[in-house]
C-alpha positions in Angstrom: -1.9 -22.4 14.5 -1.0 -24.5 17.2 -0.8 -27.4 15.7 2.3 -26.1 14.2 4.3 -28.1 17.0 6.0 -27.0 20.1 9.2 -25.0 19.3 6.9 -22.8 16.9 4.3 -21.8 19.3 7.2 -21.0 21.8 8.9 -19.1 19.2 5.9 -16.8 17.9 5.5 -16.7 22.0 8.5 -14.9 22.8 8.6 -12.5 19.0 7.7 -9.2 19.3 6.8 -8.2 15.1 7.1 -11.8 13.3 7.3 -11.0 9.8 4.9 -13.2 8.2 4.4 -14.1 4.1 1.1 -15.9 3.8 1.3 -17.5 0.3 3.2 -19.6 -1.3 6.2 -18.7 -2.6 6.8 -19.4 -6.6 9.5 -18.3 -7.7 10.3 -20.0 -11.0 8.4 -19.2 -13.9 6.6 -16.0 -12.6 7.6 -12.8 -13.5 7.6 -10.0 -10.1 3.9 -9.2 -11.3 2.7 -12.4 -11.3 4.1 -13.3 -7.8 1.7 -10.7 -6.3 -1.3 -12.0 -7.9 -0.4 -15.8 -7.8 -0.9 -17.6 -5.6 -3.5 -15.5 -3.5 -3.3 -14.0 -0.1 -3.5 -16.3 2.9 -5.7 -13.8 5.1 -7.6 -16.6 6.9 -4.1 -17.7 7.7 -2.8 -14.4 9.3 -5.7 -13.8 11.0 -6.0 -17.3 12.8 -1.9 -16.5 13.7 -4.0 -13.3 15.4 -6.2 -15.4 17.0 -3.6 -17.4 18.2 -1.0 -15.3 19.2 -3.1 -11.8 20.4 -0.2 -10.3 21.7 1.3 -10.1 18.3 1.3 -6.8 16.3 0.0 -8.4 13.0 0.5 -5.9 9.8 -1.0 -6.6 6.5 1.4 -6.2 3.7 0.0 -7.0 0.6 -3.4 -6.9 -1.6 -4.9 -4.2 0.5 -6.4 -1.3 -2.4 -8.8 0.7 -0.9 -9.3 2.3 2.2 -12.8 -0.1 3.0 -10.3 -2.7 2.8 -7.9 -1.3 5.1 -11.1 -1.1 7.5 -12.0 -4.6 7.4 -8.6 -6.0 8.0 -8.5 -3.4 10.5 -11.3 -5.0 12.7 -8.7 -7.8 13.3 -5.4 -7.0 12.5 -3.3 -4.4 13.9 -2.1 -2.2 10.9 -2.7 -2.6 6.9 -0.4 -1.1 4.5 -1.9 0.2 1.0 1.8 0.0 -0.3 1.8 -0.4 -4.0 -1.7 0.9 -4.0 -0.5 4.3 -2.2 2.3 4.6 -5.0 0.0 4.5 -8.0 -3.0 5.9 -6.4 -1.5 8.6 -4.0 -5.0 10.4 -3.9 -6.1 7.4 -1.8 -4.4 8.8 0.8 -6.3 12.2 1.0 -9.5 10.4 2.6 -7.8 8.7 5.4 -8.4 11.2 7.7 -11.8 11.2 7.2 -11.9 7.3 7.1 -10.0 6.6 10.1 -10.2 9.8 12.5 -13.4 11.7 12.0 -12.3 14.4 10.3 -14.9 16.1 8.7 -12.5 18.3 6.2 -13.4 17.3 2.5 -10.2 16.0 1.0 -8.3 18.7 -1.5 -9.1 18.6 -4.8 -6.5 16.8 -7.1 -5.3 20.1 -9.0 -4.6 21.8 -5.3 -2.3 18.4 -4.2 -0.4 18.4 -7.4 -0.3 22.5 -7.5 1.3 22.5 -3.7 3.6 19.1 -5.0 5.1 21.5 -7.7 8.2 23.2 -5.6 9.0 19.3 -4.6 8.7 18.1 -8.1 10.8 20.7 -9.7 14.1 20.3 -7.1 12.8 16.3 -8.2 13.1 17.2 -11.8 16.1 19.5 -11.5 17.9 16.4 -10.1 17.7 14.2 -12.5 14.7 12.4 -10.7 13.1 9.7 -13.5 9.1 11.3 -14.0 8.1 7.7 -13.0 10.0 7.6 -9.7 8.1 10.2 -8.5 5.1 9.7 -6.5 2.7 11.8 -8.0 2.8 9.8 -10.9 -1.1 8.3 -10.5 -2.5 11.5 -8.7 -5.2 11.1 -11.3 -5.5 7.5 -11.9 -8.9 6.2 -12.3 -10.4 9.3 -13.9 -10.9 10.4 -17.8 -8.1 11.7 -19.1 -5.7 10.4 -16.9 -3.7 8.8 -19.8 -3.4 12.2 -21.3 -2.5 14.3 -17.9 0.2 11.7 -17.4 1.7 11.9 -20.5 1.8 16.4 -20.1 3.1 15.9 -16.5 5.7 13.5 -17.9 6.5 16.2 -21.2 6.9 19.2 -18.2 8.9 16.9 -16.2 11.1 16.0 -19.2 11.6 20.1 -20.1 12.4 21.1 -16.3 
């Protein structure tokens, strides 16, 4: 990244938390879906800026789905944020202790995390709160049924 000329370098020098958008931005013609698949993530590029410029506190924001993922970036980078991922998925999160501190607690069980969300969802729900604003939306993405457990969350959501 050096070759990027003079008052760069001095300016990614003296930052603290550069914010950073490796890929190309295209704007026309792309709906907001498509501008997070297309074009793809620049990792090689954020992590030679890393290489460049260690002092940097370098964040990944984008792409990252799984907590193996978060690993690997995480033997280079300083932070990796699951975002999106953590918002449709929230279960993801229930093995990140165990991932990234040693914790040796199995993760709750799905029913027990949506059973302790209840008091949370129903002030949610009593507010007006949209079902798909809420972030328990995707507590059981990925698994059988989860089409159908969705759609009964959203009906008791609707009645509160």
């Amino acid at each position: 990244m050096r070759h990027l000329g003079g008052s760069l370098t001095t300016w990614l020098q003296r930052v603290v938390a550069p914010l950073l958008f490796m890929r190309k931005a295209w704007l026309r013609g792309l709906s907001p879906k498509e501008t997070r698949a297309v074009p793809r993530l620049r990792y090689d590029m954020v992590q030679r800026v890393k290489q460049d410029f260690p002092q940097l506190e370098i964040v990944l924001n984008g792409g990252t789905k799984t907590l193996d993922q978060a690993r690997v970036h995480l033997a280079w980078a300083d932070g990796a944020m699951l975002g999106r991922e953590a918002y449709s998925n929230p279960y993801l999160l229930a093995d990140v202790d165990r991932c990234f501190y040693a914790d040796s607690h199995p993760a709750p069980p799905r029913e027990q995390v949506l059973a302790s969300f209840i008091p949370y969802l129903a002030t949610q729900f009593a507010a007006g709160v949209p079902f798909t604003r809420l972030a328990y939306y995707g507590t059981f993405s990925g698994l059988a049924g989860c089409t159908h457990m969705a759609a009964l969350l959203k009906r008791r959501g609707s009645a509160a």
